[in-house]
CHARMM internal coordinates of N, CA and C (Angstrom, degrees):
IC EDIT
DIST 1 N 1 CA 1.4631
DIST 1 CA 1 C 1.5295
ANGL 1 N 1 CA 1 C 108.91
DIST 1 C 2 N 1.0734
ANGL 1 CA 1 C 2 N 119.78
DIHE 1 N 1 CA 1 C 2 N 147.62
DIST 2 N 2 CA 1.4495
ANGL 1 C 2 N 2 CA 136.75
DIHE 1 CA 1 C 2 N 2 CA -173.91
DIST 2 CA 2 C 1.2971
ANGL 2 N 2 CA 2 C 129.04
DIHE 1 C 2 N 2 CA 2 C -110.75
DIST 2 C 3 N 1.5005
ANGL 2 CA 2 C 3 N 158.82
DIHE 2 N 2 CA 2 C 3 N 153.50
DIST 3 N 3 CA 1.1891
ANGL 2 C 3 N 3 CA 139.65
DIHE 2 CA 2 C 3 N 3 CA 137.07
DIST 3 CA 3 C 1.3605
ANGL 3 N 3 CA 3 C 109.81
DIHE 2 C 3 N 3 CA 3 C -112.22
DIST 3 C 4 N 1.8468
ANGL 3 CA 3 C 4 N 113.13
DIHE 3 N 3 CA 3 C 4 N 178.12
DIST 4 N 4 CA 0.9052
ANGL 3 C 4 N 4 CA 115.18
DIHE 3 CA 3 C 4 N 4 CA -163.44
DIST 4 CA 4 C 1.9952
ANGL 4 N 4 CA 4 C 88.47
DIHE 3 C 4 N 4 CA 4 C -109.54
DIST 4 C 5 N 1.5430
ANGL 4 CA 4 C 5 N 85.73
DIHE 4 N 4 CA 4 C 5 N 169.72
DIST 5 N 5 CA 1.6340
ANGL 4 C 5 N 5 CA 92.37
DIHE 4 CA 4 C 5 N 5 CA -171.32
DIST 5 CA 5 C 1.7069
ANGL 5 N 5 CA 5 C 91.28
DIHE 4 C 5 N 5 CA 5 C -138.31
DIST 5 C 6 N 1.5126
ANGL 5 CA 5 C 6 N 94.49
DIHE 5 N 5 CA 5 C 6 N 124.21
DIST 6 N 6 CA 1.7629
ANGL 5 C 6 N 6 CA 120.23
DIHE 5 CA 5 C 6 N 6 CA -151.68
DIST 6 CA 6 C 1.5024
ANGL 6 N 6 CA 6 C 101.02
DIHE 5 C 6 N 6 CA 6 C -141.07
DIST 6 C 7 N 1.7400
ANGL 6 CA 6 C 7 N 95.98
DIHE 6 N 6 CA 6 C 7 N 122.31
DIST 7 N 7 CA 1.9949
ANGL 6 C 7 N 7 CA 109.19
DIHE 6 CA 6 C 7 N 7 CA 172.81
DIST 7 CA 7 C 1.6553
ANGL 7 N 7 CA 7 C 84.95
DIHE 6 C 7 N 7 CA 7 C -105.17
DIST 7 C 8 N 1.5552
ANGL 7 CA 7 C 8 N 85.93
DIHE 7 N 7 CA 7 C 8 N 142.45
DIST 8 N 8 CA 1.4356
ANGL 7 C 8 N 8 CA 100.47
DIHE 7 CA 7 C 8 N 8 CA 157.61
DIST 8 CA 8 C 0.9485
ANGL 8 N 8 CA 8 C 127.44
DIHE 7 C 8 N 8 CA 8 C -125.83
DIST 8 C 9 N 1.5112
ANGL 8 CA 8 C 9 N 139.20
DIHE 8 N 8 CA 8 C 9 N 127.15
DIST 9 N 9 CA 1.3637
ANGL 8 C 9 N 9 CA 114.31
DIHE 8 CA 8 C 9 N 9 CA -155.58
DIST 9 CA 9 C 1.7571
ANGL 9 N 9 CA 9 C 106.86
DIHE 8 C 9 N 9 CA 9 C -121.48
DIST 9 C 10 N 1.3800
ANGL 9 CA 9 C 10 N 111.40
DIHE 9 N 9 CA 9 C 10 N 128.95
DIST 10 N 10 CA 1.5274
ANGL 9 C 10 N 10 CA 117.61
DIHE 9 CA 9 C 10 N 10 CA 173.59
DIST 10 CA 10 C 0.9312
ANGL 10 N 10 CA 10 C 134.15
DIHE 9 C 10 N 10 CA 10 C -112.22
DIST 10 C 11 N 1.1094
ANGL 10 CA 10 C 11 N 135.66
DIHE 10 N 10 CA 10 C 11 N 143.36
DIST 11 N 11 CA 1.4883
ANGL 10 C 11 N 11 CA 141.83
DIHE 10 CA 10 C 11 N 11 CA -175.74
DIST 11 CA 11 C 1.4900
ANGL 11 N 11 CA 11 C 115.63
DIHE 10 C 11 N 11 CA 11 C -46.68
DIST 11 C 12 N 1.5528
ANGL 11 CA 11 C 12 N 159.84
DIHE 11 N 11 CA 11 C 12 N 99.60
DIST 12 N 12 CA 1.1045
ANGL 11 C 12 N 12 CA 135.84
DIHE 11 CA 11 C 12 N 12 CA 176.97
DIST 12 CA 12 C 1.0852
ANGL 12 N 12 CA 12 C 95.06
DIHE 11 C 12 N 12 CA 12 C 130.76
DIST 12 C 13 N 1.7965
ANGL 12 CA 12 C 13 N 97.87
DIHE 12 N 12 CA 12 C 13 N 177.29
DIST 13 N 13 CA 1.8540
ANGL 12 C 13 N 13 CA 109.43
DIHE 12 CA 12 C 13 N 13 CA -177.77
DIST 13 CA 13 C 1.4416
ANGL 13 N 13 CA 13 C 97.02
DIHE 12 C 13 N 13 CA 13 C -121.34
DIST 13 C 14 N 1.4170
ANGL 13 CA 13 C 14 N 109.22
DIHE 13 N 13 CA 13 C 14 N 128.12
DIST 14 N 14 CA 1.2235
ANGL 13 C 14 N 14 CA 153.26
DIHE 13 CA 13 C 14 N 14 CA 168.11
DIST 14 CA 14 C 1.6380
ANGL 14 N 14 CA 14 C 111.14
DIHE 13 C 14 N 14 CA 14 C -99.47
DIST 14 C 15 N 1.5556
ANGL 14 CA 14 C 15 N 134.74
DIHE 14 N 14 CA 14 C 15 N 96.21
DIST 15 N 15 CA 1.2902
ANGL 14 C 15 N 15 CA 106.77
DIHE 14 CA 14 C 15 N 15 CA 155.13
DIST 15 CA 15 C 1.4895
ANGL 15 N 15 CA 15 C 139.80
DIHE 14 C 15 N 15 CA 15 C -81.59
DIST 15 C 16 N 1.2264
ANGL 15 CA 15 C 16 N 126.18
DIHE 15 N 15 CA 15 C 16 N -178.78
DIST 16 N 16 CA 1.5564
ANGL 15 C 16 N 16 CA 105.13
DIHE 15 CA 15 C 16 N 16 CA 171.56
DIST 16 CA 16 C 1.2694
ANGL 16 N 16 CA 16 C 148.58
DIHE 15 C 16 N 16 CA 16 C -71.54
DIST 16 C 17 N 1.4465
ANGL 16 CA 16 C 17 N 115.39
DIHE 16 N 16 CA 16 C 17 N 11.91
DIST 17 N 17 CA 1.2776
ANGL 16 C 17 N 17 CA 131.89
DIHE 16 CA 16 C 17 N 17 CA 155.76
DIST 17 CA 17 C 1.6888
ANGL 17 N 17 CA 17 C 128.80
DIHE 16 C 17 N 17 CA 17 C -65.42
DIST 17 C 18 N 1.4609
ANGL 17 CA 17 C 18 N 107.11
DIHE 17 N 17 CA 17 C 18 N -16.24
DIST 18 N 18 CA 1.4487
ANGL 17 C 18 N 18 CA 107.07
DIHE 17 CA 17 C 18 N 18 CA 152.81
DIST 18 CA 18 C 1.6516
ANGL 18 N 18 CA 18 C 127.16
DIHE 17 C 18 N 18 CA 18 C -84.38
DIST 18 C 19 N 1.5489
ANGL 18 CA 18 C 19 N 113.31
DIHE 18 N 18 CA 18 C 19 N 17.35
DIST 19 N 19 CA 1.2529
ANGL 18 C 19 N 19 CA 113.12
DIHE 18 CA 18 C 19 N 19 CA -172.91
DIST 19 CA 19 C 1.3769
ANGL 19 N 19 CA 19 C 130.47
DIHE 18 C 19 N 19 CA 19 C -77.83
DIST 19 C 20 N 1.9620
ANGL 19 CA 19 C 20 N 97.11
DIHE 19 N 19 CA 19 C 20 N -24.01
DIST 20 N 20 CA 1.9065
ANGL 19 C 20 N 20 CA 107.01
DIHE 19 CA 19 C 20 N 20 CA 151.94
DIST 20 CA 20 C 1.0549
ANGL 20 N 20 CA 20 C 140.12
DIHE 19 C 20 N 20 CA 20 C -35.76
DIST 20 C 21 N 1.8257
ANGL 20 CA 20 C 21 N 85.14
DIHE 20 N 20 CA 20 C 21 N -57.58
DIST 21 N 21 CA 1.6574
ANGL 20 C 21 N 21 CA 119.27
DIHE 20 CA 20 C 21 N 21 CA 178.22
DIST 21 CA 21 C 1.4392
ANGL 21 N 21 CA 21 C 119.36
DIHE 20 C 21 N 21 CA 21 C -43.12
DIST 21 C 22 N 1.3158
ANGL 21 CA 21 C 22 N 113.31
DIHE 21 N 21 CA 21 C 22 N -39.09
DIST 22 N 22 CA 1.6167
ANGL 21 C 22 N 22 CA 130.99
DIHE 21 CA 21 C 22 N 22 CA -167.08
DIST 22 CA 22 C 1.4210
ANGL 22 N 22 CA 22 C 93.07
DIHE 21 C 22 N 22 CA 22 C -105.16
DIST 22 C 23 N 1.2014
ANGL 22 CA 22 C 23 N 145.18
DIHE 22 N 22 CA 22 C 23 N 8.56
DIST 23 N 23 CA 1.7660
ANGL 22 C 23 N 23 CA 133.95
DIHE 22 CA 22 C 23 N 23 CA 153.91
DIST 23 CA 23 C 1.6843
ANGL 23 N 23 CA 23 C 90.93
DIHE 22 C 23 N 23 CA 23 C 99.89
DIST 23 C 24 N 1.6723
ANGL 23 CA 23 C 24 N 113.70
DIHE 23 N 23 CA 23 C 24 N 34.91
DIST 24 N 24 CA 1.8413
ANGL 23 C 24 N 24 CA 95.53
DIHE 23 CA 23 C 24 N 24 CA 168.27
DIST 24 CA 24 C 1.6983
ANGL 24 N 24 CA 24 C 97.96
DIHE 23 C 24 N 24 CA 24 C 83.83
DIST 24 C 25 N 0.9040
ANGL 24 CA 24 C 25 N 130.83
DIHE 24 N 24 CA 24 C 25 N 2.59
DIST 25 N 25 CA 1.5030
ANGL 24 C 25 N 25 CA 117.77
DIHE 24 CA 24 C 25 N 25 CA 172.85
DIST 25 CA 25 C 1.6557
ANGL 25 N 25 CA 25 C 108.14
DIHE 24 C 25 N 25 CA 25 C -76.50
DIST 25 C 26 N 1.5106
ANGL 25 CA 25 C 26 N 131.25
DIHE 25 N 25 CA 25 C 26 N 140.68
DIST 26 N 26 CA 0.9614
ANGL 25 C 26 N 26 CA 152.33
DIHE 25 CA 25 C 26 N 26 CA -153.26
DIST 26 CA 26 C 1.8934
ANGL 26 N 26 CA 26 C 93.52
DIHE 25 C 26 N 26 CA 26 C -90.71
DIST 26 C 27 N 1.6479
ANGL 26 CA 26 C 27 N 103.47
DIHE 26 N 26 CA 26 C 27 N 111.32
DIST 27 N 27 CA 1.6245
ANGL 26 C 27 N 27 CA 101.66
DIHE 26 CA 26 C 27 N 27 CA 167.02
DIST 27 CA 27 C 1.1451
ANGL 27 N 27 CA 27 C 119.22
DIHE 26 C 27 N 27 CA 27 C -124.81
DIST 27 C 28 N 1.2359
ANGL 27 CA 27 C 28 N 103.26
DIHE 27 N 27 CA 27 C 28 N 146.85
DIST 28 N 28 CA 2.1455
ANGL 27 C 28 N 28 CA 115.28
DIHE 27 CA 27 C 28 N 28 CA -151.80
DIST 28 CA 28 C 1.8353
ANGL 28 N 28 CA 28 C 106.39
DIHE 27 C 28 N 28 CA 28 C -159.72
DIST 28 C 29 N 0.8820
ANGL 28 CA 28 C 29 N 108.48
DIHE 28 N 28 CA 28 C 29 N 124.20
DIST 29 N 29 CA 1.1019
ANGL 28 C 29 N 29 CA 126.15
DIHE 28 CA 28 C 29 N 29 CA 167.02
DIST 29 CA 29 C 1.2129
ANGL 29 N 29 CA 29 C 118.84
DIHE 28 C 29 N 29 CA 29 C -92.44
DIST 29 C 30 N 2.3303
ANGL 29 CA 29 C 30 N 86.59
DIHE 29 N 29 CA 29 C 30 N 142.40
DIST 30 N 30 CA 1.5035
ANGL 29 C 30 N 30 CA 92.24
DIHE 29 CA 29 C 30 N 30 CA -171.91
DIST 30 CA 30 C 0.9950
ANGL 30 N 30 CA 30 C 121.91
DIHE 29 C 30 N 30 CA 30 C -130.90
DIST 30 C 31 N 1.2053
ANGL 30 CA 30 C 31 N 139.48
DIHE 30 N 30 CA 30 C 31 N 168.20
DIST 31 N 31 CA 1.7538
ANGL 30 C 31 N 31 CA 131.77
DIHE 30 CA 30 C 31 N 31 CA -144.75
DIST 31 CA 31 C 1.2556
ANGL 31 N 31 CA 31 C 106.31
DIHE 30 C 31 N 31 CA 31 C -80.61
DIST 31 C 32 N 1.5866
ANGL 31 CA 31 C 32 N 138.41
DIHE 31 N 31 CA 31 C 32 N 30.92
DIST 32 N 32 CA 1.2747
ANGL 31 C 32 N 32 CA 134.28
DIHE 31 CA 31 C 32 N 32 CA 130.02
DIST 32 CA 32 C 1.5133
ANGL 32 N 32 CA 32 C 130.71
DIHE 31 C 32 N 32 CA 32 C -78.83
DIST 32 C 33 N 1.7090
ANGL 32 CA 32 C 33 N 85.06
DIHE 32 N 32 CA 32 C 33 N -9.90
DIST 33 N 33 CA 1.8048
ANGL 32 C 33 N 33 CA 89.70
DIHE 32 CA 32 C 33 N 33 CA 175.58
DIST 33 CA 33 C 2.2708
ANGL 33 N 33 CA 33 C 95.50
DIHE 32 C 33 N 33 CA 33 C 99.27
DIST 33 C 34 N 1.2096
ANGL 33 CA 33 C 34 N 120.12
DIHE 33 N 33 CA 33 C 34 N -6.16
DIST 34 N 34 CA 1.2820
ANGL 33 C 34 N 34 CA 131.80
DIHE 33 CA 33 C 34 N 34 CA -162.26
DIST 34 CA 34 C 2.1335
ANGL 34 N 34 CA 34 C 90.27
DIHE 33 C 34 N 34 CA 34 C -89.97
DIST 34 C 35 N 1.1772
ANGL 34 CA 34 C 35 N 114.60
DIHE 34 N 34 CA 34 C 35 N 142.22
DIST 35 N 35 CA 1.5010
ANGL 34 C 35 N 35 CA 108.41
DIHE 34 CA 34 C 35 N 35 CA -179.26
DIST 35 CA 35 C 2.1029
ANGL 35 N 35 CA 35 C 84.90
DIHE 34 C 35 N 35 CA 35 C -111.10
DIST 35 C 36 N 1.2212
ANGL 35 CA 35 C 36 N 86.08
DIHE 35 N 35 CA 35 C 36 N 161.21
DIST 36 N 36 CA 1.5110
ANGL 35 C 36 N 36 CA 122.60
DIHE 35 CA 35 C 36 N 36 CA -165.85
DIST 36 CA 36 C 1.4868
ANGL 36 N 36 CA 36 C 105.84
DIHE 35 C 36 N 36 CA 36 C -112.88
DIST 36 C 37 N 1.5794
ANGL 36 CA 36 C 37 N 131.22
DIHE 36 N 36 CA 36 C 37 N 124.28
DIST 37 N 37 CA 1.4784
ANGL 36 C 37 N 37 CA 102.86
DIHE 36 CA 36 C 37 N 37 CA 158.28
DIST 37 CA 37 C 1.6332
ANGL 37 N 37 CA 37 C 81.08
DIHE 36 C 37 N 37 CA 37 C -141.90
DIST 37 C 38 N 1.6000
ANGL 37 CA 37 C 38 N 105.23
DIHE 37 N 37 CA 37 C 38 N 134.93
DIST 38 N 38 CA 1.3432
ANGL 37 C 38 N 38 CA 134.23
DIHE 37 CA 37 C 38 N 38 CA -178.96
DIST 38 CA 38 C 1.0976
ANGL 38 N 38 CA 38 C 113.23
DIHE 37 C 38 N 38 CA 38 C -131.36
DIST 38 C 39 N 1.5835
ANGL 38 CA 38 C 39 N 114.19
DIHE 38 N 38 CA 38 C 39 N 129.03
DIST 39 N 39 CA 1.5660
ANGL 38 C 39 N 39 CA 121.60
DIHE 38 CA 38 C 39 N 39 CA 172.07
DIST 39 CA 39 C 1.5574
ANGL 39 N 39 CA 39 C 102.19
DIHE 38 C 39 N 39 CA 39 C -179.47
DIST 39 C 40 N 1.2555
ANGL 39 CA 39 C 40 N 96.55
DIHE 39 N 39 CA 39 C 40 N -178.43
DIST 40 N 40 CA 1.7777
ANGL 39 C 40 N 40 CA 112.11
DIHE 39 CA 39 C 40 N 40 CA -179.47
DIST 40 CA 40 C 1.9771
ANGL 40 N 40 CA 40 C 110.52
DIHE 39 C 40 N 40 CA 40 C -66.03
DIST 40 C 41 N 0.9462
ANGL 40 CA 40 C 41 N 87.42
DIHE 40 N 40 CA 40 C 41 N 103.63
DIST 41 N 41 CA 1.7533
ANGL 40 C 41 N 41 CA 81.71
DIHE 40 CA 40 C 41 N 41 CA 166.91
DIST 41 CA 41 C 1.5468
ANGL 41 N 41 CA 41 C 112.85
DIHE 40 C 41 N 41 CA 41 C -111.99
DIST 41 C 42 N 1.3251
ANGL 41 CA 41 C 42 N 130.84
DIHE 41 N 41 CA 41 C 42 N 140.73
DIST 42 N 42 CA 1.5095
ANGL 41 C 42 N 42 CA 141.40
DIHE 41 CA 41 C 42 N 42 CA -117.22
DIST 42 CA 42 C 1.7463
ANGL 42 N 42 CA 42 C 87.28
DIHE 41 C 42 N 42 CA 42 C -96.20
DIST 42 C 43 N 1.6535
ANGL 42 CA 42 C 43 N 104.91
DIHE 42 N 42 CA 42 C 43 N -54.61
DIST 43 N 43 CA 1.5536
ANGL 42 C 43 N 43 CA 114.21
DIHE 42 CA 42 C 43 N 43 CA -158.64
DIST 43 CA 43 C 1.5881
ANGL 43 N 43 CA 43 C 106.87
DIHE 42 C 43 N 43 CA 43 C -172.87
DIST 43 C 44 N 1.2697
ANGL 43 CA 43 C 44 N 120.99
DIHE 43 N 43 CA 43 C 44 N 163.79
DIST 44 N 44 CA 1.3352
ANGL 43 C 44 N 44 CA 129.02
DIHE 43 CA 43 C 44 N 44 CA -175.17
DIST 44 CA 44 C 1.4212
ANGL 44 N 44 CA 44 C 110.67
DIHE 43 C 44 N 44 CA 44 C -24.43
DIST 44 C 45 N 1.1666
ANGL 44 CA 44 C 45 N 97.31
DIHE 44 N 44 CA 44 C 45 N -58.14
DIST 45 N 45 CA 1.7205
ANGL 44 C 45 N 45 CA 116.01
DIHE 44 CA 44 C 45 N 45 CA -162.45
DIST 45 CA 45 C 1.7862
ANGL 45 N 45 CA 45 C 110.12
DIHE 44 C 45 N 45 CA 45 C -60.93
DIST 45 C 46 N 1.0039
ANGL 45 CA 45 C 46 N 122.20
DIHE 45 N 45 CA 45 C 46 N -18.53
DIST 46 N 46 CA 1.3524
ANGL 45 C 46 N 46 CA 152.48
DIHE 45 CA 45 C 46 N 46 CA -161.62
DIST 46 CA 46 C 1.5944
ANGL 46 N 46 CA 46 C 100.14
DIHE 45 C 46 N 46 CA 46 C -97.88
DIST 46 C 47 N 1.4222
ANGL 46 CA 46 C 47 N 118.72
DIHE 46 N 46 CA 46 C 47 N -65.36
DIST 47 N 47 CA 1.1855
ANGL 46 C 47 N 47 CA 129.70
DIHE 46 CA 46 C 47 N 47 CA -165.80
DIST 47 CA 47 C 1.8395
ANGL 47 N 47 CA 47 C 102.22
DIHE 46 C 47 N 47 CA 47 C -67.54
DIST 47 C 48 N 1.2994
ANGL 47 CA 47 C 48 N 108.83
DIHE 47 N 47 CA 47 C 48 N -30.60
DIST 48 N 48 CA 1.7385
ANGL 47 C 48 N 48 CA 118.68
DIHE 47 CA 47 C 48 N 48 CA -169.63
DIST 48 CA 48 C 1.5668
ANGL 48 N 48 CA 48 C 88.15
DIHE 47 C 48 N 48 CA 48 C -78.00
DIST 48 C 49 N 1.2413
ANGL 48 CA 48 C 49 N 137.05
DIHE 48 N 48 CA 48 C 49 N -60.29
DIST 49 N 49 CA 1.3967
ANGL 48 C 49 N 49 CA 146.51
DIHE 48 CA 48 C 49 N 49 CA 176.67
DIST 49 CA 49 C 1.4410
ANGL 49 N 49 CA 49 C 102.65
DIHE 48 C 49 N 49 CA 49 C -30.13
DIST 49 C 50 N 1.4241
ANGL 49 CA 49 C 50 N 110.13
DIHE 49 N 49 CA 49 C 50 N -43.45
DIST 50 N 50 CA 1.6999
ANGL 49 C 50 N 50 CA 98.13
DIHE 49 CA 49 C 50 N 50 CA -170.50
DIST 50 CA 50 C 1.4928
ANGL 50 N 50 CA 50 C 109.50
DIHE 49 C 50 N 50 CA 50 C -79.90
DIST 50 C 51 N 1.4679
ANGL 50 CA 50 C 51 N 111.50
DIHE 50 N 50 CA 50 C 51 N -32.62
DIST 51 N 51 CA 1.6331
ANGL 50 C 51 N 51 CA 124.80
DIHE 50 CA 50 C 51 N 51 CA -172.74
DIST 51 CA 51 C 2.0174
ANGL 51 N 51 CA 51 C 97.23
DIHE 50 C 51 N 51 CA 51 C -62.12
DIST 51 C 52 N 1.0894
ANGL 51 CA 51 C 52 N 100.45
DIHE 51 N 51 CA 51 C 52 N -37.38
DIST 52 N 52 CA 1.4444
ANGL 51 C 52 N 52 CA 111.10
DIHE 51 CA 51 C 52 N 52 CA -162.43
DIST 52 CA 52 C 1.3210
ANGL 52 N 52 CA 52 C 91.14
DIHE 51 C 52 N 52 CA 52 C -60.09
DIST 52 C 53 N 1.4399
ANGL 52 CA 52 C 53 N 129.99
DIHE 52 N 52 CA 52 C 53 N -45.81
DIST 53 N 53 CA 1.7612
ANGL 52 C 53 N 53 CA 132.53
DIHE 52 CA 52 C 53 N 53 CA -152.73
DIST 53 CA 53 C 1.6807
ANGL 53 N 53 CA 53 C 84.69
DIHE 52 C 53 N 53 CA 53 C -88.42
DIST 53 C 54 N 1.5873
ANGL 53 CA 53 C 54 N 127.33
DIHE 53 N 53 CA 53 C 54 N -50.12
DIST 54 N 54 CA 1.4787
ANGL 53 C 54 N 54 CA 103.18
DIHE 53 CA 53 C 54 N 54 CA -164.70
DIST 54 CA 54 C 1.5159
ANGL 54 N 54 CA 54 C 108.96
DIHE 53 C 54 N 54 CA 54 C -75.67
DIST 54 C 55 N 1.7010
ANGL 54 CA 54 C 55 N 119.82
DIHE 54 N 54 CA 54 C 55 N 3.95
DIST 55 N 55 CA 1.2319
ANGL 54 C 55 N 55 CA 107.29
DIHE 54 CA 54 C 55 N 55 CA 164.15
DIST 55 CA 55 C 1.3606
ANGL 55 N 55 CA 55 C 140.44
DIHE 54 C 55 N 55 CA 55 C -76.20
DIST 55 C 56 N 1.4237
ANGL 55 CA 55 C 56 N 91.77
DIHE 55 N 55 CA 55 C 56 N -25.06
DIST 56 N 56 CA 1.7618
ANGL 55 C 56 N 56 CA 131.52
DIHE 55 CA 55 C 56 N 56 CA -172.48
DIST 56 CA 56 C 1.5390
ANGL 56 N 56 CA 56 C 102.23
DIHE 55 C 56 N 56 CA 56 C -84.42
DIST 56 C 57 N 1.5854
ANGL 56 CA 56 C 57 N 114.81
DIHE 56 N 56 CA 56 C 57 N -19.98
DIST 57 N 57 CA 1.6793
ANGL 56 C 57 N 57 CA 99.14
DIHE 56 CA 56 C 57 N 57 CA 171.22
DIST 57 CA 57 C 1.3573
ANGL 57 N 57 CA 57 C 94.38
DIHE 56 C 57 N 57 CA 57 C -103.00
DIST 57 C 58 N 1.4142
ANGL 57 CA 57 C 58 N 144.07
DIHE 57 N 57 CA 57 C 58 N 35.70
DIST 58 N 58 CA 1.6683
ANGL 57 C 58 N 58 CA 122.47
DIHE 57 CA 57 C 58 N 58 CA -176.98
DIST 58 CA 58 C 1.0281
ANGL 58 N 58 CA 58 C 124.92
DIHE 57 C 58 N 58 CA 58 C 74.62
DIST 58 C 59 N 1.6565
ANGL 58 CA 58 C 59 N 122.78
DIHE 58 N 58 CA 58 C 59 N -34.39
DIST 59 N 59 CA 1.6190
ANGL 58 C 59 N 59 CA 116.09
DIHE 58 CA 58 C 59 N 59 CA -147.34
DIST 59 CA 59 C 1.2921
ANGL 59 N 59 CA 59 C 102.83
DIHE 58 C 59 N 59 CA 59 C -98.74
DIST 59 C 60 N 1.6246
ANGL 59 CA 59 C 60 N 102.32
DIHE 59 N 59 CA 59 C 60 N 139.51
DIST 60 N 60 CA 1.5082
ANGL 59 C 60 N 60 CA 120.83
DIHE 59 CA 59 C 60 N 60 CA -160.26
DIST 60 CA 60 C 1.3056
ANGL 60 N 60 CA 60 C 111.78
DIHE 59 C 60 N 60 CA 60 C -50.50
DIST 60 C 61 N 1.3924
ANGL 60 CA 60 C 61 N 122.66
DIHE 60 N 60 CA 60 C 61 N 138.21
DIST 61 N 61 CA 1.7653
ANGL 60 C 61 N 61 CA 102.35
DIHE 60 CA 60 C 61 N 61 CA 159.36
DIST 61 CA 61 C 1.1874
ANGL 61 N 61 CA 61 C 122.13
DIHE 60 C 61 N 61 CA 61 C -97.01
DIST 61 C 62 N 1.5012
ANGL 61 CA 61 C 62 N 111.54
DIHE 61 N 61 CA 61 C 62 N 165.85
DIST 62 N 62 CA 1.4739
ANGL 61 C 62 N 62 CA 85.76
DIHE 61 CA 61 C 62 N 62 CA -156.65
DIST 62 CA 62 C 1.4714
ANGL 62 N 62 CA 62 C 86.56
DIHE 61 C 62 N 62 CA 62 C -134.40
DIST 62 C 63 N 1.4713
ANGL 62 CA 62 C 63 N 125.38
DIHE 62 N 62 CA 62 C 63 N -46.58
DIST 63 N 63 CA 2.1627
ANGL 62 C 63 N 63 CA 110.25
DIHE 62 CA 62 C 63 N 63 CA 164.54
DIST 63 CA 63 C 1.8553
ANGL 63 N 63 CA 63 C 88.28
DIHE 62 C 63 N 63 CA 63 C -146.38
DIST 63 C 64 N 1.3174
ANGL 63 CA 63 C 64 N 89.68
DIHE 63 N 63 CA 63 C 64 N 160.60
DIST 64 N 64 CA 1.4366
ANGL 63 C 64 N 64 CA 90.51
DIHE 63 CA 63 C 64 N 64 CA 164.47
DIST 64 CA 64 C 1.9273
ANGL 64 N 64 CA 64 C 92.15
DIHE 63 C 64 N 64 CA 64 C -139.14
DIST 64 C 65 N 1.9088
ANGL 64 CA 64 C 65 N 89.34
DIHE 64 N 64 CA 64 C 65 N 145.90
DIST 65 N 65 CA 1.7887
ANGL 64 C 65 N 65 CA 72.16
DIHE 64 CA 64 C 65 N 65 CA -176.68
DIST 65 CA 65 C 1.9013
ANGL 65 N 65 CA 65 C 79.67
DIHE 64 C 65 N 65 CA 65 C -146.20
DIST 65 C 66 N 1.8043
ANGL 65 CA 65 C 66 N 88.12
DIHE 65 N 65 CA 65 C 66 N 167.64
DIST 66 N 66 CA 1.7374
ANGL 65 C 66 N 66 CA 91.37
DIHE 65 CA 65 C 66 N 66 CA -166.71
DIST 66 CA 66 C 1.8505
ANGL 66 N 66 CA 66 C 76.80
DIHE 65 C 66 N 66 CA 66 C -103.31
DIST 66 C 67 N 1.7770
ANGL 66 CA 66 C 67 N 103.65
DIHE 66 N 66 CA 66 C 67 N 135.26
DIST 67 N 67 CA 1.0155
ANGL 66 C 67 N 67 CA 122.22
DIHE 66 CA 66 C 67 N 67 CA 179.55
DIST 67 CA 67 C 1.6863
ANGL 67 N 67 CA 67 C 118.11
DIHE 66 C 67 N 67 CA 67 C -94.06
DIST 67 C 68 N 1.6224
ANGL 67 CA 67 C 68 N 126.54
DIHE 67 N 67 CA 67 C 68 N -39.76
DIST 68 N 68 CA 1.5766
ANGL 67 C 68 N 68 CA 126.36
DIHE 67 CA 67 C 68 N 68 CA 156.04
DIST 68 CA 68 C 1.4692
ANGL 68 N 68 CA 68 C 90.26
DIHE 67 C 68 N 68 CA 68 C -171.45
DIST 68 C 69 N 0.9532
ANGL 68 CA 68 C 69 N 101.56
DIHE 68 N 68 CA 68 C 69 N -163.07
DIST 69 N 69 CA 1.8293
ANGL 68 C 69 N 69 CA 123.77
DIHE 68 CA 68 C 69 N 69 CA -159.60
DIST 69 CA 69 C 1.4893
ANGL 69 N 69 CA 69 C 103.75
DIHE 68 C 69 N 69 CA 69 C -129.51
DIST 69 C 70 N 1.3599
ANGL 69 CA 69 C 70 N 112.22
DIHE 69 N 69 CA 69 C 70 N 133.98
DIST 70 N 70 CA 1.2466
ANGL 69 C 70 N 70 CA 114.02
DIHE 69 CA 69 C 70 N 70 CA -159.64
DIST 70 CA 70 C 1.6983
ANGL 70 N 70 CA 70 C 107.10
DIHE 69 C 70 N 70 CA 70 C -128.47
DIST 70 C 71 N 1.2716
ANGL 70 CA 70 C 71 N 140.13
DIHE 70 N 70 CA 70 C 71 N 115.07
DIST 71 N 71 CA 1.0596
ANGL 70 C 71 N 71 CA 138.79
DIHE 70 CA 70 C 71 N 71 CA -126.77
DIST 71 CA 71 C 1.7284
ANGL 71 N 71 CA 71 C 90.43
DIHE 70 C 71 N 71 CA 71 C -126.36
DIST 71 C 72 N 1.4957
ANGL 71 CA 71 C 72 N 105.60
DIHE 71 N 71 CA 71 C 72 N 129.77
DIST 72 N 72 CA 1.2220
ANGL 71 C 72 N 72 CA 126.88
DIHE 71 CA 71 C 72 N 72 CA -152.96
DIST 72 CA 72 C 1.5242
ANGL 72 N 72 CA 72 C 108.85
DIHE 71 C 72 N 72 CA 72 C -94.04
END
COOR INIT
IC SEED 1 N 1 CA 1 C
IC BUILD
């Protein structure tokens, strides 16, 4: 079984103390000032879970893209 490995990118500064919050996904800022959180997300249902939390804090989204597949 596999997962997929997914940046999402949002408008704003995020430091890395919300990286629990988001299930361990890695958050980093990037020299647009836009925060990043990248990591393995399991399956659909997983990936909607994360959209659901950056909806629930306000902060804009701005792309989310599937980066490769990471083999378990």
């Amino acid at each position: 079984m596999s997962s997929m490995i997914y940046q999402i990118r949002l408008k704003g500064c995020l430091t890395d103390q919300w990286s629990e919050w988001f299930g361990g996904m890695t958050v980093t800022l990037d020299d647009s000032g836009d925060t990043l959180l990248t990591g393995p997300v399991k399956d659909q249902a997983a990936l909607h879970g994360l959209l659901k939390q950056v909806r629930d804090l306000g902060i804009p989204l701005v792309s989310v893209n599937r980066i490769y597949e990471k083999e378990k």
